[in-house]
C-alpha positions in Angstrom: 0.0 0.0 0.0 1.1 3.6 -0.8 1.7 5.5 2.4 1.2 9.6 2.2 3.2 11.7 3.9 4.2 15.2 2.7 7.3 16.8 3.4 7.0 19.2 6.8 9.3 21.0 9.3 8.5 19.0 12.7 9.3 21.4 16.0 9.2 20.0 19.4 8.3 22.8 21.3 9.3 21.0 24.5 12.6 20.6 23.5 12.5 24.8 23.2 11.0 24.9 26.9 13.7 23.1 27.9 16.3 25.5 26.3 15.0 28.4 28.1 14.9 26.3 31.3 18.9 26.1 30.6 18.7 29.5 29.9 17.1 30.9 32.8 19.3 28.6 34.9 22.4 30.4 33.6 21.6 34.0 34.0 20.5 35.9 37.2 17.3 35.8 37.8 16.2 39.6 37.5 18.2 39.3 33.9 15.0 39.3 31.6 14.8 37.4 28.5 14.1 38.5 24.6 13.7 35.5 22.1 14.4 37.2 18.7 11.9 35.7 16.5 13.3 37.1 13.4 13.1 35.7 10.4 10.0 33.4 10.9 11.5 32.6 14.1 14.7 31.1 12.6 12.4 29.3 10.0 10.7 27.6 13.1 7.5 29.9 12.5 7.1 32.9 14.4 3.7 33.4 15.7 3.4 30.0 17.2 7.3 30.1 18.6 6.8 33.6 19.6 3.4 32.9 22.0 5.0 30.0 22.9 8.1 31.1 24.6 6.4 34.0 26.4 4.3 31.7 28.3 7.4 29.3 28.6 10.1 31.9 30.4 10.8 34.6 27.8 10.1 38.1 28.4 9.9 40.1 25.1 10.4 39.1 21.8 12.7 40.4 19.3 12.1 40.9 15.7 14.6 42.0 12.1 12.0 44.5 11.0 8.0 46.3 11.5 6.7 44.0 9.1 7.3 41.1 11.1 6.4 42.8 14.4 2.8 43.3 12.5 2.6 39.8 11.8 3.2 39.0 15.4 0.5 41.9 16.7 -2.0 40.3 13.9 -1.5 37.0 15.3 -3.1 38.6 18.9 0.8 38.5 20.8 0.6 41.4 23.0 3.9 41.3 24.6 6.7 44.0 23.9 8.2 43.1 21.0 11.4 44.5 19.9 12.4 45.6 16.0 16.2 45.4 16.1 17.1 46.5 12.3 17.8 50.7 12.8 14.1 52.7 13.2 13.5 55.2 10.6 10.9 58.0 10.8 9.0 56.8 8.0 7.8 53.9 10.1 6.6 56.1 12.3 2.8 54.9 12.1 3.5 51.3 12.4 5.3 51.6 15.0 3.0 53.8 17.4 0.0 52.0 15.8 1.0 48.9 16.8 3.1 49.6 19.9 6.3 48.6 18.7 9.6 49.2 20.6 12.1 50.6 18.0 16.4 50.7 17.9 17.3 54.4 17.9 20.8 54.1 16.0 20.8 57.8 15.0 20.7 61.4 16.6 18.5 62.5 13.5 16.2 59.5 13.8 15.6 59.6 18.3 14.9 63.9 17.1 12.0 62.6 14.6 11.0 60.0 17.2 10.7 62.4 20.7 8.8 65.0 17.6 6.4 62.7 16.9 5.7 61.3 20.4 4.9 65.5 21.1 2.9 65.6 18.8 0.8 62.1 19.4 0.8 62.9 23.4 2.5 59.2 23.5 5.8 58.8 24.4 6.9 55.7 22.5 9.3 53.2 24.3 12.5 52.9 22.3 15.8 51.2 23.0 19.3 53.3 21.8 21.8 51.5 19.4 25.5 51.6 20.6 28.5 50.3 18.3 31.4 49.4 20.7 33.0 47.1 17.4 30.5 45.5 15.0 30.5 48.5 13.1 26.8 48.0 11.9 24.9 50.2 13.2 24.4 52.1 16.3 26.1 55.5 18.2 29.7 54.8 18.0 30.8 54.5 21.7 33.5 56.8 21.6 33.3 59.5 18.9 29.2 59.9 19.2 29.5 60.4 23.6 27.9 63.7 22.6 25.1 62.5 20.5 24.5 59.6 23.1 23.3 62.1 25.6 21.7 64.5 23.3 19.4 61.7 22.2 19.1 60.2 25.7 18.0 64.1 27.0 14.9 64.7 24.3 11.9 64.6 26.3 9.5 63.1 24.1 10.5 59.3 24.4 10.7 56.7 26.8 14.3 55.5 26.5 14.0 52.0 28.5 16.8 50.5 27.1 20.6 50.4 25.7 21.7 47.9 23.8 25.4 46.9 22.0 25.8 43.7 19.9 29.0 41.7 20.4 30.5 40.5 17.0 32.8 37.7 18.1 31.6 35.9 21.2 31.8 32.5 19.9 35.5 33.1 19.7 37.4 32.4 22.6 39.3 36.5 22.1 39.7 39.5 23.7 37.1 41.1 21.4 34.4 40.5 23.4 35.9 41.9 26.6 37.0 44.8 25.0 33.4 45.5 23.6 32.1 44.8 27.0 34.6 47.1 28.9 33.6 50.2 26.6 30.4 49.5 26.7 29.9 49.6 30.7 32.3 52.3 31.0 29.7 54.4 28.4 26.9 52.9 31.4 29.0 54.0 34.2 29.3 57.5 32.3 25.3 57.9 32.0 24.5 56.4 35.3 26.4 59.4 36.5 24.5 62.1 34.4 21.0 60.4 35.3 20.5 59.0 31.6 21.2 54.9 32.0 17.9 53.3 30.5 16.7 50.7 32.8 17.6 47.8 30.4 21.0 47.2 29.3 21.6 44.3 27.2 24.9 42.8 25.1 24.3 38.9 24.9 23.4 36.9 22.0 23.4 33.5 22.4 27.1 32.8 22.5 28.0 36.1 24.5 24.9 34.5 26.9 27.0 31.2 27.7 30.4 32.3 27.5 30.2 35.7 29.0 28.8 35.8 32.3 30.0 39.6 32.4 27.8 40.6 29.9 24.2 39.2 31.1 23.4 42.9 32.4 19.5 43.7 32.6 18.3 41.4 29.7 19.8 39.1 27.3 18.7 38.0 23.7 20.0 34.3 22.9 18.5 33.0 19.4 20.0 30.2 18.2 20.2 28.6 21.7 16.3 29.1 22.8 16.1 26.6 19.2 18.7 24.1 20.1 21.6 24.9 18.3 25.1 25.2 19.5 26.8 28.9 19.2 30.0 27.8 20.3 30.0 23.7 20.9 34.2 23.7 21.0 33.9 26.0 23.7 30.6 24.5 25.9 30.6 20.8 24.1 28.7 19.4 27.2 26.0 22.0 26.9 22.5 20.2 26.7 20.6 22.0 24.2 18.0 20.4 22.3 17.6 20.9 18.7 13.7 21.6 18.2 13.5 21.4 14.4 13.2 18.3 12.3 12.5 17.8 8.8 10.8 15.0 7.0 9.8 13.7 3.6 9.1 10.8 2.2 9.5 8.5 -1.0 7.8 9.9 -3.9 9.1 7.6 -6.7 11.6 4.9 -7.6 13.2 3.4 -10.4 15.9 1.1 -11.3 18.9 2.7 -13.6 21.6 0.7 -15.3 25.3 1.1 -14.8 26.4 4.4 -16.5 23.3 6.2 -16.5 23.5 9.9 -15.3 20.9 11.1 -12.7 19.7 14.7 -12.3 20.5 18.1 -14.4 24.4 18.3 -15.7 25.2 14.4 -15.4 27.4 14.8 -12.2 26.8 11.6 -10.5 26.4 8.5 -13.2 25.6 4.8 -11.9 28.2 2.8 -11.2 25.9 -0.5 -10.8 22.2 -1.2 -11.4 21.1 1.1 -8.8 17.8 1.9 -7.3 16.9 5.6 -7.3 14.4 6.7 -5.3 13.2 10.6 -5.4 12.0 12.6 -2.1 10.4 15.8 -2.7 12.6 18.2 -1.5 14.6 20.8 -3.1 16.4 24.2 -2.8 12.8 25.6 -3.7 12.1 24.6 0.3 15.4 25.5 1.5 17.4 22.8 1.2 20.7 23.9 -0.5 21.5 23.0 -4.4 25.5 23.3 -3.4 24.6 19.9 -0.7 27.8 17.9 -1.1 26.9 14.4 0.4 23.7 14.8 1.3 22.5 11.9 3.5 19.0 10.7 4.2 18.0 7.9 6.7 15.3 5.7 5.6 14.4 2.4 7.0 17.1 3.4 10.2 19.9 3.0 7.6 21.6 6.4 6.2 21.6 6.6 2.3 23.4 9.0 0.0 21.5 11.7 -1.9 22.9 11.5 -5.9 23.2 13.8 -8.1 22.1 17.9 -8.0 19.9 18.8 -5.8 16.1 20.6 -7.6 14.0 23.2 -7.2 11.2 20.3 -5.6 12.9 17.0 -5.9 16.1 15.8 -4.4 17.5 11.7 -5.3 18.7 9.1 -3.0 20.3 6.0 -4.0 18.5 2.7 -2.2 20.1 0.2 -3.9 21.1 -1.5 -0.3 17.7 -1.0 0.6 15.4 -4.2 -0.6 12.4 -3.8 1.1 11.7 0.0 0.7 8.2 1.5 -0.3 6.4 4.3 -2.0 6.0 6.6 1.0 8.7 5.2 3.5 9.6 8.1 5.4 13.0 10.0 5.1 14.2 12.1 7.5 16.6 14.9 6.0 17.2 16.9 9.7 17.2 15.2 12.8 19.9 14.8 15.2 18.3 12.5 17.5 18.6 9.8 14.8 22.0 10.4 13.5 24.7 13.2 14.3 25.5 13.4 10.5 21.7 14.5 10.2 21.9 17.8 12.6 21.7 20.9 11.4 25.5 21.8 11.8 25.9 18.9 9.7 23.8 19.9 6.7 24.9 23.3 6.9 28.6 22.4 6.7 28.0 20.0 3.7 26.2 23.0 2.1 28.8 25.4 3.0 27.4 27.4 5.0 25.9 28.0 8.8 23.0 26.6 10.8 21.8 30.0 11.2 21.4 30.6 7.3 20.1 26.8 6.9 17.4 27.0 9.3 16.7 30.5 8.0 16.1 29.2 4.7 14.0 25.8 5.6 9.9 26.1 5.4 9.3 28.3 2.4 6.4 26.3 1.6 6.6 23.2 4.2 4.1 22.4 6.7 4.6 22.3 10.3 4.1 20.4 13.1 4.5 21.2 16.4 4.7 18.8 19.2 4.4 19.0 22.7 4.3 16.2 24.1 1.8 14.0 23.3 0.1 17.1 22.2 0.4 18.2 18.4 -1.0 20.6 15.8 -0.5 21.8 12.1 0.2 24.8 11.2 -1.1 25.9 7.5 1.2 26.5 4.9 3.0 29.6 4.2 
């Protein structure tokens, strides 16, 4: 019988309430929380992750741009979310309208901000930008002193929070101190004049485990709340939980002959009578066209993807597998199975970083989420 089962992203949201857990258990306890759920949430889907972590530990949530704070306000969060991109005054209505918290990373910009909040009788809470090294965006910490407390003075915004962003704290360098020592001197230096925010913040997820210094008022650790290692040479006993799997299943199979080519260009050819089988997934959902040894598991034994990698369709070669099916399940990402399925592992065949894999998964897939024995579908994109 032909078994159905369509690709989908499968995210164990227990395995994300127990990364908070690990979280909260590292940090002081009046260090808050913010869960960036930028870019759908890492790919893990941001409305569901984003109401689910605020009733699982987090405080706030923390988002790349307006857009995908909207999403989150449409979706009925009400929490504070965060936009973390640089806040310009064109945004100005989505941002009051929906009660969004904005980066300030320019004098001009906190000017239009503190003008509008006059003239709207609502002082908007906002959080100032301050480079001490990324060179992104953000007050430089030294040469823009001046502007720091000319923004911090206007009188028409609630400045809550200071923030910095550490470029290098999954290296084990000086970097980081040094970013952290300019940035708490430029703390000490406003504390003084009566203009520290209330919330100071540094840590990403790697500056959150490796930095102790640096957990101030609140952190913001991403790729940690979702299970992935920022630094696993430099915590490899760290028990995070990956929360995202991804499954497909056997669409088609045929036999080839010895020196038959399979897929476009010709670059893997048959060195046997082989057994092809073809899963439907491709770049189109995220999964990489430059995949160098791709690897599958089906049946609990790891097989070899062949040849390039579609926009839909991806190929596997089954020949040591005599009993498979039409529909026998494949899993493409899961670590709890095999080590050589994790999402470090995938991202380094494709070249590239968990972050930017993850990132790039669910395009069009299905999820899942588990709790448990608990478990609902979320619609398709």
């Amino acid at each position: 019988m032909i078994k159905s089962h369509a690709p989908r992203l499968e995210i164990d949201l227990a395995a994300i309430r127990h990364n908070l857990g690990l979280i909260r258990s590292r940090i002081p306890h009046t260090t808050k929380i913010l869960v960036p759920v930028k870019a759908d949430a890492y790919g893990h889907g941001s409305p569901a992750i984003g109401a689910f972590v605020l009733a699982n530990g987090a405080d706030r949530l923390g988002v790349a741009r307006p857009a995908e704070a909207v999403v989150l306000r449409e979706a009925g969060i009400t929490g504070p979310i965060h936009v973390l991109e640089a806040f310009h005054p064109a945004d100005c209505d989505l941002y009051f309208a929906h009660d969004i918290i904005p980066t300030v990373a320019a004098l001009d910009a906190a000017r239009a901000l503190s003008i509008e909040g006059g003239k709207r009788g609502h002082k908007l809470v906002a959080h100032l930008k301050i480079d001490t090294g990324m060179s992104r965006i953000g007050f430089h910490w030294d040469r823009q002193r001046a502007e720091i407390h000319q923004a911090l003075a206007l009188p028409d915004v609630h400045w809550e929070g200071i923030f910095t962003h550490f470029s290098r704290a999954d290296e084990p360098v000086e970097h980081t101190e040094r970013q952290d020592r300019r940035f708490q001197e430029l703390l000490a230096e406003l504390a003084a004049k009566g203009l520290r925010p209330t919330l100071a913040h540094a840590a990403n997820s790697a500056g959150t485990l490796l930095h102790p210094h640096a957990h101030l008022d609140m952190v913001r650790p991403g790729l940690a709340t979702y299970g992935y290692h920022p630094a696993s040479d430099l915590l490899p006993d760290l028990d995070l939980h990956p929360a995202l799997r991804l499954v497909a299943a056997v669409r088609h199979l045929q036999w080839i002959e010895a020196g038959e080519e399979v897929s476009y260009g010709g670059l893997w050819k048959a060195s046997r009578r082989s057994l092809i089988a073809t899963i439907p997934i491709g770049y189109g959902d995220g999964f990489s066209r430059l995949q160098r040894g791709a690897l599958f598991q089906i049946q609990g034994q790891l097989v070899p993807q062949v040849g390039r990698v579609c926009m839909d369709l991806c190929m596997a070669d089954v020949t040591d597998l005599p009993s498979i099916q039409l529909g026998d399940a494949a899993s493409v990402i899961d670590a709890d199975l095999d080590p050589r399925l994790s999402v470090d592992a995938v991202a380094a065949r494709a070249g590239t970083i968990s972050y930017e894999l993850i990132c790039a998964l669910g395009r069009r897939l299905p999820r899942l989420y588990r709790d448990g024995d608990r478990s609902f579908v979320e619609a398709h994109h």
